[in-house]
PDB file with SEQRES, HELIX, SHEET and CRYST1 records, atoms N, CA, C and O in Angstrom:
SEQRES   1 A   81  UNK UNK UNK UNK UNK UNK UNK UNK UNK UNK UNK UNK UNK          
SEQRES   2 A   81  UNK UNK UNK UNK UNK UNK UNK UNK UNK UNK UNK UNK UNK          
SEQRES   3 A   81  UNK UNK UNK UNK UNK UNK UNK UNK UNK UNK UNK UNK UNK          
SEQRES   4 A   81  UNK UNK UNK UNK UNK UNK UNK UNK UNK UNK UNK UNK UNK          
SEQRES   5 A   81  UNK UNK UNK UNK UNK UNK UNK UNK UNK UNK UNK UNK UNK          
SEQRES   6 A   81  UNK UNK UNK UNK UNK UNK UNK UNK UNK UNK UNK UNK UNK          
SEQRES   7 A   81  UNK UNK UNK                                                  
HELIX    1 AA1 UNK A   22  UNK A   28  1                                   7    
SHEET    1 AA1 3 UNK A  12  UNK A  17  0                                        
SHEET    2 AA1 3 UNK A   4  UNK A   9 -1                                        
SHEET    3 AA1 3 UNK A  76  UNK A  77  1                                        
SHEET    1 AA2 2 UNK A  55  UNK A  58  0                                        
SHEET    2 AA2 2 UNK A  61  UNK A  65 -1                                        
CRYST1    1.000    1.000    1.000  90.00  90.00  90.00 P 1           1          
ATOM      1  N   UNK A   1     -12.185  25.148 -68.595  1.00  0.00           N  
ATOM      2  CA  UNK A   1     -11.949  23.733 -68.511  1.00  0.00           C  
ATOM      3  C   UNK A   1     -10.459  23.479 -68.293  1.00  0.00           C  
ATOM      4  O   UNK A   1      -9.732  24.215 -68.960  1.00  0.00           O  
ATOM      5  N   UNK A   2      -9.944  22.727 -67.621  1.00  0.00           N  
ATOM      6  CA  UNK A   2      -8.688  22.017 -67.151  1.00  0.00           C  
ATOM      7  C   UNK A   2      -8.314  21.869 -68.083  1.00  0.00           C  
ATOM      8  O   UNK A   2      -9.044  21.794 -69.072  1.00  0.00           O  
ATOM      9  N   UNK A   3      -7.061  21.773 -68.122  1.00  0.00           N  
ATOM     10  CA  UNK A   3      -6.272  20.688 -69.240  1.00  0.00           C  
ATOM     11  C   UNK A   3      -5.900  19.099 -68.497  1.00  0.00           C  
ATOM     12  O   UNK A   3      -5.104  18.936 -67.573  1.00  0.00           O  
ATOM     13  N   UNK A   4      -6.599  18.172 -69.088  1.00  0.00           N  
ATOM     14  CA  UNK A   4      -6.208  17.043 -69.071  1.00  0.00           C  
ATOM     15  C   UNK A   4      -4.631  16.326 -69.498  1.00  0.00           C  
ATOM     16  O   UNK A   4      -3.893  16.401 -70.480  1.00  0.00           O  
ATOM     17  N   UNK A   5      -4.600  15.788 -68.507  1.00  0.00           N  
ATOM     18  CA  UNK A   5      -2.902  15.174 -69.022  1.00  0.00           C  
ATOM     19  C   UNK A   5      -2.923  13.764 -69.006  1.00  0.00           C  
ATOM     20  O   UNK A   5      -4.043  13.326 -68.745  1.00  0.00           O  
ATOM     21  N   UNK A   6      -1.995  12.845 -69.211  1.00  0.00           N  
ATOM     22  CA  UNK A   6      -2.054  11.524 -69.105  1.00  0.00           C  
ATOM     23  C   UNK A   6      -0.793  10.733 -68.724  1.00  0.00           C  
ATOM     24  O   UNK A   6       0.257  10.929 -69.337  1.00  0.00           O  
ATOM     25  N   UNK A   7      -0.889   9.739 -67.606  1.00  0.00           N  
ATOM     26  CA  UNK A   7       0.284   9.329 -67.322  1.00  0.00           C  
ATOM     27  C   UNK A   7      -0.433   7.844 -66.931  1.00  0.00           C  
ATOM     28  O   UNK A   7      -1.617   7.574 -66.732  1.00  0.00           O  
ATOM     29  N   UNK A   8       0.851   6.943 -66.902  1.00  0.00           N  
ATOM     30  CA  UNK A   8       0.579   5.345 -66.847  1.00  0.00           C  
ATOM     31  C   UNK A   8       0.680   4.963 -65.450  1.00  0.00           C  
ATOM     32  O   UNK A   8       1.757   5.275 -64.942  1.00  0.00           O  
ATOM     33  N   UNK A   9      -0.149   4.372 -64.689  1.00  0.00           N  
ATOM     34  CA  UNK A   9       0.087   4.039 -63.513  1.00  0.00           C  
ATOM     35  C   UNK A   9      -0.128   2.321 -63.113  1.00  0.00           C  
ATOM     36  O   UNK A   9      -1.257   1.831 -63.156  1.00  0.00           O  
ATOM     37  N   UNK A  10       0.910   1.613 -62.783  1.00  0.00           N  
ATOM     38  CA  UNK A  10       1.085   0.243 -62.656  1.00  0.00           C  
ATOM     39  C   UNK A  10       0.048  -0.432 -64.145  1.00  0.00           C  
ATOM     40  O   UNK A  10      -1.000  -1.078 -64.141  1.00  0.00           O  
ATOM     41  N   UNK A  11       1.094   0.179 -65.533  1.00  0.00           N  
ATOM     42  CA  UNK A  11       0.425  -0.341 -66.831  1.00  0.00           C  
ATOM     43  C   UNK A  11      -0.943  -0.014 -67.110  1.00  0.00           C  
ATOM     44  O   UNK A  11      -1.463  -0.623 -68.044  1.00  0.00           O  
ATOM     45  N   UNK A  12      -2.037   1.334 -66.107  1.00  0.00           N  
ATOM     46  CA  UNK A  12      -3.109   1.582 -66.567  1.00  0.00           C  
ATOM     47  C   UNK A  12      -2.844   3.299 -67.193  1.00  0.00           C  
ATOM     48  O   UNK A  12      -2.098   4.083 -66.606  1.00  0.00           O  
ATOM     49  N   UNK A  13      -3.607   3.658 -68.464  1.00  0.00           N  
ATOM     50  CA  UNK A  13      -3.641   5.248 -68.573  1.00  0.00           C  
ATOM     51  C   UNK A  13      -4.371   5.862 -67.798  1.00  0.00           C  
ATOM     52  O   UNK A  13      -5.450   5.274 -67.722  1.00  0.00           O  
ATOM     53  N   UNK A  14      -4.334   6.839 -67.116  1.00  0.00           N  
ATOM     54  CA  UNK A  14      -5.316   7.639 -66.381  1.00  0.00           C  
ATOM     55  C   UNK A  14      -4.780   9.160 -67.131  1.00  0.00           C  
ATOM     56  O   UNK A  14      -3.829   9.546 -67.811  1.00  0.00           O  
ATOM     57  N   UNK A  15      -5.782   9.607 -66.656  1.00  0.00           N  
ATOM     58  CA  UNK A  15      -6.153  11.147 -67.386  1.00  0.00           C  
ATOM     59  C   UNK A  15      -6.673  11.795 -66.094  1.00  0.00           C  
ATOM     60  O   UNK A  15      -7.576  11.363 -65.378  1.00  0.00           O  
ATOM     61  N   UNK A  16      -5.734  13.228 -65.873  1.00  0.00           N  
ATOM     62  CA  UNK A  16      -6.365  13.898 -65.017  1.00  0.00           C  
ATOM     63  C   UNK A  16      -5.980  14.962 -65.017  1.00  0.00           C  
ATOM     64  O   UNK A  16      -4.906  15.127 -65.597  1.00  0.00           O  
ATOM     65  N   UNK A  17      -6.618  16.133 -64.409  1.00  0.00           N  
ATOM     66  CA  UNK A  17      -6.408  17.442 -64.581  1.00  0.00           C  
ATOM     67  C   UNK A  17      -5.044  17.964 -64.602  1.00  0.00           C  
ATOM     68  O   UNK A  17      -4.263  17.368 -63.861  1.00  0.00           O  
ATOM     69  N   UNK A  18      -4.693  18.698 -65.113  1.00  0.00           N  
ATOM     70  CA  UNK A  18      -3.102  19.252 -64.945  1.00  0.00           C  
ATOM     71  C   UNK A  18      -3.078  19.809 -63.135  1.00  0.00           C  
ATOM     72  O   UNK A  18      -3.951  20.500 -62.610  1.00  0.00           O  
ATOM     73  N   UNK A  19      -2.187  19.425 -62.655  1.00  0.00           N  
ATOM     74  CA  UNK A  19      -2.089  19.784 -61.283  1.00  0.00           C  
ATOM     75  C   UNK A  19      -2.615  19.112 -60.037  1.00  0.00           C  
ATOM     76  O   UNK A  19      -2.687  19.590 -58.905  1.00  0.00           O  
ATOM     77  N   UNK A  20      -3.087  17.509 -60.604  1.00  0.00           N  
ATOM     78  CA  UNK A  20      -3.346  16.541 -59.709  1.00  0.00           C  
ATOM     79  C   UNK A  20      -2.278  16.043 -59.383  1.00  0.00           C  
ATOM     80  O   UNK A  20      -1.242  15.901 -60.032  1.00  0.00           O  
ATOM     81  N   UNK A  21      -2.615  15.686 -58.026  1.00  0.00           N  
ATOM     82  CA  UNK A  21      -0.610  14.988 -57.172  1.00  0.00           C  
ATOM     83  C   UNK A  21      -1.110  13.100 -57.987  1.00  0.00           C  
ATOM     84  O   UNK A  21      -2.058  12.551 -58.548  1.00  0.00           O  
ATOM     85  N   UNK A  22       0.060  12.851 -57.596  1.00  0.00           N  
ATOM     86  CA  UNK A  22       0.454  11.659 -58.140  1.00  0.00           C  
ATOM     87  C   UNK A  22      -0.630  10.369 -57.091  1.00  0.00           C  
ATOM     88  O   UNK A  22      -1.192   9.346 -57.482  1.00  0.00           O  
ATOM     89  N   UNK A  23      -0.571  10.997 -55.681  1.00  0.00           N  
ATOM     90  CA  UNK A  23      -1.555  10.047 -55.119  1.00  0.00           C  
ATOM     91  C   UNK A  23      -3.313   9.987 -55.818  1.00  0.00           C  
ATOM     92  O   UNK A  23      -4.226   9.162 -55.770  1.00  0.00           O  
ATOM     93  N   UNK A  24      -3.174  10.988 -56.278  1.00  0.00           N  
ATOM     94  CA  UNK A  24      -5.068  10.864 -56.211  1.00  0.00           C  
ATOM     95  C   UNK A  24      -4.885  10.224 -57.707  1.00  0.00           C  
ATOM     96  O   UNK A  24      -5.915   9.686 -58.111  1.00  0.00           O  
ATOM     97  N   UNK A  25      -3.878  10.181 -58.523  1.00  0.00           N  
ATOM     98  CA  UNK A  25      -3.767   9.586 -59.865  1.00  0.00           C  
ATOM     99  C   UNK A  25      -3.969   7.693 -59.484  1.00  0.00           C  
ATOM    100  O   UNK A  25      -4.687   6.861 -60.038  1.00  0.00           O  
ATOM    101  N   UNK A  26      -3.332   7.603 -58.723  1.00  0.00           N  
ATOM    102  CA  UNK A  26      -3.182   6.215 -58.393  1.00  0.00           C  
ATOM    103  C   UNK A  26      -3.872   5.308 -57.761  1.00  0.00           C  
ATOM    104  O   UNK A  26      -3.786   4.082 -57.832  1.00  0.00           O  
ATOM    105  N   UNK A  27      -5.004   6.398 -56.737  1.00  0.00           N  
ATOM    106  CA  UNK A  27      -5.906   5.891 -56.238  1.00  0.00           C  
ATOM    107  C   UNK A  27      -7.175   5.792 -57.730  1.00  0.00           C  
ATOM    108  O   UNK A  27      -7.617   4.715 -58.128  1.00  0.00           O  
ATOM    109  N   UNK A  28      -7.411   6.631 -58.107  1.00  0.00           N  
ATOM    110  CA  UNK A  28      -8.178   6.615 -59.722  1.00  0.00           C  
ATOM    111  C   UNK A  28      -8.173   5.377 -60.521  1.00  0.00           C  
ATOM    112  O   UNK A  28      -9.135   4.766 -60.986  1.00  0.00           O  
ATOM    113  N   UNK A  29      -6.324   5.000 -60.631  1.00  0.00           N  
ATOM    114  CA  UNK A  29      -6.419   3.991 -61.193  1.00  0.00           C  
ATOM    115  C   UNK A  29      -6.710   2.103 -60.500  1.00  0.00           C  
ATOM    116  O   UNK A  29      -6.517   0.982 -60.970  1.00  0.00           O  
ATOM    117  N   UNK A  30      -7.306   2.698 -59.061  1.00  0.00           N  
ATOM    118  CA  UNK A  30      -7.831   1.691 -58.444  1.00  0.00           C  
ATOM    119  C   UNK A  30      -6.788   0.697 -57.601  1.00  0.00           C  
ATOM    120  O   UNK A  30      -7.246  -0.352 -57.148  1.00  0.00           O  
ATOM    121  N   UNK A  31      -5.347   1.041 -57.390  1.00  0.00           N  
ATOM    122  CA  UNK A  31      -4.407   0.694 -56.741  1.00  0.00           C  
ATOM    123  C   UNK A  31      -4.143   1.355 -55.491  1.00  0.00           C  
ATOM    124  O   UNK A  31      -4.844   2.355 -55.332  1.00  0.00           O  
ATOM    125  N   UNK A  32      -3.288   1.080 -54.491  1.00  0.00           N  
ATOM    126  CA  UNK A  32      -2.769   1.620 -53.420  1.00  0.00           C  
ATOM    127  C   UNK A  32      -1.310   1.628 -53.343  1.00  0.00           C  
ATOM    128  O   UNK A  32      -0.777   0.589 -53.734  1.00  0.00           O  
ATOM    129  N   UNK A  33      -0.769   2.286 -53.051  1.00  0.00           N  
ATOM    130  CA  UNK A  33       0.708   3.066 -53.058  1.00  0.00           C  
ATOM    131  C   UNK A  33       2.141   1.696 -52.794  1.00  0.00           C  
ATOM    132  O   UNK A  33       3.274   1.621 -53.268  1.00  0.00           O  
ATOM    133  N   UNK A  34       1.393   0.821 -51.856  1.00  0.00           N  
ATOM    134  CA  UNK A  34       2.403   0.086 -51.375  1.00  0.00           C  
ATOM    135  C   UNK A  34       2.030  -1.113 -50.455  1.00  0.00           C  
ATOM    136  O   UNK A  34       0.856  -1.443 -50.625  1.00  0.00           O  
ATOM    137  N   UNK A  35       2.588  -1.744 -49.672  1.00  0.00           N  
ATOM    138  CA  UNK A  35       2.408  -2.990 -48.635  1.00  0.00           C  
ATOM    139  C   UNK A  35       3.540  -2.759 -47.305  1.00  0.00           C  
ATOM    140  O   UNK A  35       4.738  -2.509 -47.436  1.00  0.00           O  
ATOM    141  N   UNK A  36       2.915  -2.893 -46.234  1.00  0.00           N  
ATOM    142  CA  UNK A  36       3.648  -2.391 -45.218  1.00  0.00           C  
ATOM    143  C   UNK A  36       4.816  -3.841 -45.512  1.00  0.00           C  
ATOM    144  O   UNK A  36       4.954  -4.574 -46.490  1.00  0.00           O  
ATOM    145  N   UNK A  37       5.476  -3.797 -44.225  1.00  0.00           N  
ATOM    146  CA  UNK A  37       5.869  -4.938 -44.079  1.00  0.00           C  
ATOM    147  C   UNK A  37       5.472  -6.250 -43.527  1.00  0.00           C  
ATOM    148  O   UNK A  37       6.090  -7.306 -43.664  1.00  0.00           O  
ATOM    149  N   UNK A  38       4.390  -6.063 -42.902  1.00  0.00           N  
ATOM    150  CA  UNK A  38       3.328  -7.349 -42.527  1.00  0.00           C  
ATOM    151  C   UNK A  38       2.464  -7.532 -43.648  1.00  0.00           C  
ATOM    152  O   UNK A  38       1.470  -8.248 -43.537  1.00  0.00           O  
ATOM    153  N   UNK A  39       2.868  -6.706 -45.176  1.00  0.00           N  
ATOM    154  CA  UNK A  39       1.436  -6.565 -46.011  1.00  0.00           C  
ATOM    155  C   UNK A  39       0.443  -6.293 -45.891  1.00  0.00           C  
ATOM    156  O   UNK A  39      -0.509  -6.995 -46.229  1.00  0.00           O  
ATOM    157  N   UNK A  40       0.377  -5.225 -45.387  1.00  0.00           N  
ATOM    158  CA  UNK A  40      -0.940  -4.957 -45.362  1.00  0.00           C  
ATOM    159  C   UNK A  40      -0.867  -3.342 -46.251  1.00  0.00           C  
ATOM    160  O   UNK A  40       0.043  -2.516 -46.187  1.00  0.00           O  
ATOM    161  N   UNK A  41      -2.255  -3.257 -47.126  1.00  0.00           N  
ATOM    162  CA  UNK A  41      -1.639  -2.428 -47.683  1.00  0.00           C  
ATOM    163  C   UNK A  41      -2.069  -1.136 -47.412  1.00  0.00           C  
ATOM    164  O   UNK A  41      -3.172  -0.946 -46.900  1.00  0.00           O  
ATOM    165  N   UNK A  42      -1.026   0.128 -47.811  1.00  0.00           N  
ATOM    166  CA  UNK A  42      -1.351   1.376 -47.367  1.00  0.00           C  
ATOM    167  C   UNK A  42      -1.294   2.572 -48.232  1.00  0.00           C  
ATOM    168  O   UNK A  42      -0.458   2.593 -49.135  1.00  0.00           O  
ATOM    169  N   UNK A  43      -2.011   3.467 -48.071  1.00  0.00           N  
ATOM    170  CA  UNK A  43      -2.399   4.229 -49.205  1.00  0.00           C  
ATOM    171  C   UNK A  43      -2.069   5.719 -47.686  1.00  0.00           C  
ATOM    172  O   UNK A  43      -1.757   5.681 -46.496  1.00  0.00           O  
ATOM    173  N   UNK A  44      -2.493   7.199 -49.056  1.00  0.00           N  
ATOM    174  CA  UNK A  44      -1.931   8.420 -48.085  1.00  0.00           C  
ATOM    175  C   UNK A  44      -2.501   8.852 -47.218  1.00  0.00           C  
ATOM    176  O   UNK A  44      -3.661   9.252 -47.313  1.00  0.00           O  
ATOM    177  N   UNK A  45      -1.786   8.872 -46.123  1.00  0.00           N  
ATOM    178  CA  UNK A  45      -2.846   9.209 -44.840  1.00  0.00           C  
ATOM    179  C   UNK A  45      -3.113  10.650 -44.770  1.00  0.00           C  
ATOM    180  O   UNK A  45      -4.143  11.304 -44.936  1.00  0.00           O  
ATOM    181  N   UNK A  46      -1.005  11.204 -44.260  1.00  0.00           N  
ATOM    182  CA  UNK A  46      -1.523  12.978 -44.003  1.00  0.00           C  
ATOM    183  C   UNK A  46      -1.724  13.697 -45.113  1.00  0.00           C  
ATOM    184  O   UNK A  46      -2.440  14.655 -44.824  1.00  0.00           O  
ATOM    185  N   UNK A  47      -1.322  13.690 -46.674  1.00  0.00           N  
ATOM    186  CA  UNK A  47      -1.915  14.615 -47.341  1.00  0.00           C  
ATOM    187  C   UNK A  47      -0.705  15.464 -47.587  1.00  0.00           C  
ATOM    188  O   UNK A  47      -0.617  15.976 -48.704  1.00  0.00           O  
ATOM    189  N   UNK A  48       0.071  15.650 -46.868  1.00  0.00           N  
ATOM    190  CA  UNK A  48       1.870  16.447 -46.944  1.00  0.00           C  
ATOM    191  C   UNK A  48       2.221  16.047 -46.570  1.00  0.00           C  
ATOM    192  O   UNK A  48       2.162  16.203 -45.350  1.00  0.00           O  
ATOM    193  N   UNK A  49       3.125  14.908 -47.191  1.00  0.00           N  
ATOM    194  CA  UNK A  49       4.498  14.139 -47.463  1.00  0.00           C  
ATOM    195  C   UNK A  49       5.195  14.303 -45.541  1.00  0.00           C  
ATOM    196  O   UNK A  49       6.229  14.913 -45.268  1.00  0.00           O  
ATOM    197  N   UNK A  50       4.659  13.879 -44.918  1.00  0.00           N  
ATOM    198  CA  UNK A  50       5.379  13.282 -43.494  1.00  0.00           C  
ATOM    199  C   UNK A  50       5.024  11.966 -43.276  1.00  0.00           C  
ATOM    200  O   UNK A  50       5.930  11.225 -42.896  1.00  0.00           O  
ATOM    201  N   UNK A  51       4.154  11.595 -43.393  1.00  0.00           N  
ATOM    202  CA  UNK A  51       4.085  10.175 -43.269  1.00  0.00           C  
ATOM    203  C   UNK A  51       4.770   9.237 -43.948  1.00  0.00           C  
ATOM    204  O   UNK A  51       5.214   8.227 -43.402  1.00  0.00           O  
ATOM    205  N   UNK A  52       4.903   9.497 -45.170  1.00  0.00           N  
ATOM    206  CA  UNK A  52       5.661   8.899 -46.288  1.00  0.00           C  
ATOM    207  C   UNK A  52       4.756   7.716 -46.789  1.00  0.00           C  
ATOM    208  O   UNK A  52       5.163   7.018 -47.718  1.00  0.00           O  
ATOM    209  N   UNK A  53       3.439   7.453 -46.151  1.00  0.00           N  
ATOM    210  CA  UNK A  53       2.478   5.970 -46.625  1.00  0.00           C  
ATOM    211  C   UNK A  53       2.295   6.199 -48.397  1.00  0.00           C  
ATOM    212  O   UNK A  53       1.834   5.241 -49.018  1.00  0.00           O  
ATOM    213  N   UNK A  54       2.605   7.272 -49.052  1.00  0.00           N  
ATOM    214  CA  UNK A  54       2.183   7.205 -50.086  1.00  0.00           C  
ATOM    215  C   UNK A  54       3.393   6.996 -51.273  1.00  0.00           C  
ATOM    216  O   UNK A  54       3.268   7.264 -52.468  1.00  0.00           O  
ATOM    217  N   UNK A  55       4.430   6.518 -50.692  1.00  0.00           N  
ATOM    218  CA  UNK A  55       5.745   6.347 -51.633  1.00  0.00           C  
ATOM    219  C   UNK A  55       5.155   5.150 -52.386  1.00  0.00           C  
ATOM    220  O   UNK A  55       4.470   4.225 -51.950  1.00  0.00           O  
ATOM    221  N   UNK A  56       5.784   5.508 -54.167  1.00  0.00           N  
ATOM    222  CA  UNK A  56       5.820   5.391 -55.432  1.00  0.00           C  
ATOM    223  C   UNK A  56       7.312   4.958 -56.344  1.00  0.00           C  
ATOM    224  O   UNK A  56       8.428   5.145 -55.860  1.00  0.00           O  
ATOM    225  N   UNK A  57       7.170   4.576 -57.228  1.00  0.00           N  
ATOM    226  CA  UNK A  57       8.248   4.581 -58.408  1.00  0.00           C  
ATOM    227  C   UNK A  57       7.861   5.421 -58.877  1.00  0.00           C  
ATOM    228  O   UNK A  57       6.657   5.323 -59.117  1.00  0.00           O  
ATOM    229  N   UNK A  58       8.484   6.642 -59.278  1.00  0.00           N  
ATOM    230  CA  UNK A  58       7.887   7.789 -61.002  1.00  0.00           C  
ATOM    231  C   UNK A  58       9.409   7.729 -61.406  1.00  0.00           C  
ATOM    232  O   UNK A  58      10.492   7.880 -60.840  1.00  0.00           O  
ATOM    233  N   UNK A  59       8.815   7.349 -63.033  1.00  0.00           N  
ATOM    234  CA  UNK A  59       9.891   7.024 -63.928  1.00  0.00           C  
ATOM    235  C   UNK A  59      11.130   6.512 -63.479  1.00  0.00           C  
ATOM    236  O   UNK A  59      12.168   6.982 -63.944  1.00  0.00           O  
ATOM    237  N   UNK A  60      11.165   5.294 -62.339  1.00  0.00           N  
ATOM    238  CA  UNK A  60      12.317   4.735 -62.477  1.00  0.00           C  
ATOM    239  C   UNK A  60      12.975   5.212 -60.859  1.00  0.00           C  
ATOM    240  O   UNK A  60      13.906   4.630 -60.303  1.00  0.00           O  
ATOM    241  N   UNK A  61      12.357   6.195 -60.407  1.00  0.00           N  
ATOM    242  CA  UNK A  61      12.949   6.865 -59.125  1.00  0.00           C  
ATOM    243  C   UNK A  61      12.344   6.375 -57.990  1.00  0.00           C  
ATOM    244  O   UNK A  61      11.370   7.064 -57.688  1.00  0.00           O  
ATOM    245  N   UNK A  62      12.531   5.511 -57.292  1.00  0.00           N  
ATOM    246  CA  UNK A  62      12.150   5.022 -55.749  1.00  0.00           C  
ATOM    247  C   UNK A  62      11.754   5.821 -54.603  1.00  0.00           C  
ATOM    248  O   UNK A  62      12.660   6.153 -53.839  1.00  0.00           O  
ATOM    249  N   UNK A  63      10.839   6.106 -54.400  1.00  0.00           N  
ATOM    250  CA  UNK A  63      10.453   6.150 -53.134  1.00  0.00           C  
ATOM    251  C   UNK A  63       9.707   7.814 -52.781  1.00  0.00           C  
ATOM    252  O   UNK A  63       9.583   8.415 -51.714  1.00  0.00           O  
ATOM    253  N   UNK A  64       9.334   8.162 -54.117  1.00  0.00           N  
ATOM    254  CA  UNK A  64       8.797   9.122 -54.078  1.00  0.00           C  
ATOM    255  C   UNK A  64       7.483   9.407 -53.498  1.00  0.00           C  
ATOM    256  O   UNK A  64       6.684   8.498 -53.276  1.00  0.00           O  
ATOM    257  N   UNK A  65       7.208  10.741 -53.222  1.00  0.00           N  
ATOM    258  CA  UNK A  65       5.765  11.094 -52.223  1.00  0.00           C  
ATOM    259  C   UNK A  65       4.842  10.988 -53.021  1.00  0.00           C  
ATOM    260  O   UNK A  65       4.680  12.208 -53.047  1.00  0.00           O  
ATOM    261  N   UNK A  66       4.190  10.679 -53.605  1.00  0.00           N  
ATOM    262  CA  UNK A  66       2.879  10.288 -54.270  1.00  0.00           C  
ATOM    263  C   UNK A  66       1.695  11.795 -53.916  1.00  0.00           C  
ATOM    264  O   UNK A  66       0.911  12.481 -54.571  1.00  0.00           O  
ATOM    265  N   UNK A  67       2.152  11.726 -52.597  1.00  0.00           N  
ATOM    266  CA  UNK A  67       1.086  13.438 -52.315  1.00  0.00           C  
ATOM    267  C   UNK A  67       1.999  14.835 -52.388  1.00  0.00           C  
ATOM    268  O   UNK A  67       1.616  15.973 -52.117  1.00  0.00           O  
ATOM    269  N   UNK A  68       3.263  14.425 -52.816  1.00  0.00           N  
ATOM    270  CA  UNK A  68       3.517  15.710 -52.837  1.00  0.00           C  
ATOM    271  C   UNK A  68       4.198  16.125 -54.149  1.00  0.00           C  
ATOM    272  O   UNK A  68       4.952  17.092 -54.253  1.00  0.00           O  
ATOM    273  N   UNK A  69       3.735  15.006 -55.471  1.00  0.00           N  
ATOM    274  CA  UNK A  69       4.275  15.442 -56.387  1.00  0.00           C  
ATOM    275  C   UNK A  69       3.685  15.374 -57.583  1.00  0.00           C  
ATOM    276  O   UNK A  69       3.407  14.214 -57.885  1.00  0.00           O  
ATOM    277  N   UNK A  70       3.281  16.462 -58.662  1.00  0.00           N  
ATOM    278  CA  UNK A  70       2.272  17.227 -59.324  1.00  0.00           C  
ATOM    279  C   UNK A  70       2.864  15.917 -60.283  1.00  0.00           C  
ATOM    280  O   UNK A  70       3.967  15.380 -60.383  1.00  0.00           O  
ATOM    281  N   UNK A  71       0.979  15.615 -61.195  1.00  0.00           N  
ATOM    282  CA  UNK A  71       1.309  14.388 -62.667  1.00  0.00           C  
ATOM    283  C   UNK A  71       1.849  15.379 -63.514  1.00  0.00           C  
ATOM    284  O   UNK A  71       1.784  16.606 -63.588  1.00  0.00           O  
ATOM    285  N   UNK A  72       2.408  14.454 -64.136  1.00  0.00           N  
ATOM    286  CA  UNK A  72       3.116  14.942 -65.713  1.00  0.00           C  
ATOM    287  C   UNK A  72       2.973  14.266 -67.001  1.00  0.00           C  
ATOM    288  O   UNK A  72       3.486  13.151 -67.091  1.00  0.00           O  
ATOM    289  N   UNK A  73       2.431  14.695 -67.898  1.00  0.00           N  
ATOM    290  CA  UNK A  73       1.773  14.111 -69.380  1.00  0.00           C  
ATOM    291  C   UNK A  73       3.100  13.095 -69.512  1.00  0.00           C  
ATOM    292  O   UNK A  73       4.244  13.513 -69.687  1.00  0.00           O  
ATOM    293  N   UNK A  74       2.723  11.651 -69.392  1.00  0.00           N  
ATOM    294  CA  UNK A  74       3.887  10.569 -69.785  1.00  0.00           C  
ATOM    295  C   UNK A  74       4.399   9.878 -68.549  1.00  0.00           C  
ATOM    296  O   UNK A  74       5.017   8.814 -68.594  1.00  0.00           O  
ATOM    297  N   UNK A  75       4.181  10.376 -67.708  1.00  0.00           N  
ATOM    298  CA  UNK A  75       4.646   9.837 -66.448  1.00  0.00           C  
ATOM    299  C   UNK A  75       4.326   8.374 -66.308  1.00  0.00           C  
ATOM    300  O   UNK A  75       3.284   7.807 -66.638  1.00  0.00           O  
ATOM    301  N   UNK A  76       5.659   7.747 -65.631  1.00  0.00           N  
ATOM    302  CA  UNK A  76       5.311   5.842 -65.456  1.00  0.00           C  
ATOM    303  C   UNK A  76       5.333   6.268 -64.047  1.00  0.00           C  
ATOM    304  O   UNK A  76       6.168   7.019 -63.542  1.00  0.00           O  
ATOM    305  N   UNK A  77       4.359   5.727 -63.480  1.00  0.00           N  
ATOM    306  CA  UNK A  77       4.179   5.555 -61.845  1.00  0.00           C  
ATOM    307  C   UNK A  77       4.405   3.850 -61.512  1.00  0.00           C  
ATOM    308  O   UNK A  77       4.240   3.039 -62.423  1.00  0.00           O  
ATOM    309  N   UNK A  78       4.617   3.610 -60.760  1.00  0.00           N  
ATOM    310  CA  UNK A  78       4.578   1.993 -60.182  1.00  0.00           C  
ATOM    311  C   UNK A  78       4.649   1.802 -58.407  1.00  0.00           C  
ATOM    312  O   UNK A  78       5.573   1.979 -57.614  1.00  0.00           O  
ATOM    313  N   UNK A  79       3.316   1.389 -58.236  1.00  0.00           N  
ATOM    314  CA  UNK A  79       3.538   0.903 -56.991  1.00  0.00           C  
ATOM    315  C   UNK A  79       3.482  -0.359 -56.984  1.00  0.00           C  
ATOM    316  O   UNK A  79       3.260  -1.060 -57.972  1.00  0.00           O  
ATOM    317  N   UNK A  80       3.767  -0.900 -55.368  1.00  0.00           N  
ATOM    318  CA  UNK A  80       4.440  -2.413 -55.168  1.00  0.00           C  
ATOM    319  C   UNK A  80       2.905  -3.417 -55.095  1.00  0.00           C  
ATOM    320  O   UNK A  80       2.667  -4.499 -54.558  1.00  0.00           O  
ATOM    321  N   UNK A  81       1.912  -2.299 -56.053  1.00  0.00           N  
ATOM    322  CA  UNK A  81       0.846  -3.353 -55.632  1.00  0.00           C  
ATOM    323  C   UNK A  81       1.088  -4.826 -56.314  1.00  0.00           C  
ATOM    324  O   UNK A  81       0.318  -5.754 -56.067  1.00  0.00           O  
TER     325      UNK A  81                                                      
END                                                                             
């Protein structure tokens, strides 16, 4: 069995396996990553961090890849939903 971890994403707890990326945490907690600039909103397309559709706040840091960076027990995520 996994070890479960827990981190806060736009004020919800989610729980997920140790070694889930930060996008599939956020989609879980039923949000999407961001709003283009016409607003419309966009979540991760390629899956490795080139597109950049999946940039995040974690703990305070702007503009992070959401798919290319492993949860961590405590983690504040925030997107611009």
């Amino acid at each position: 069995m996994s070890e479960q971890i827990t981190l806060t994403v736009n004020g919800i707890q989610v729980s997920v396996p140790r070694g889930t990326t930060v996008a599939v945490a956020v989609l879980l907690a039923g949000a999407i990553c961001r709003h283009s600039v016409t607003d419309e909103p966009r979540a991760p397309l390629c899956g490795m961090g080139v597109c950049y559709e999946c940039r995040v706040k974690i703990d305070d840091v702007s503009h992070c890849r959401g798919c290319q960076t492993l949860c961590e027990h405590g983690m504040n995520v925030r997107t611009d939903d």
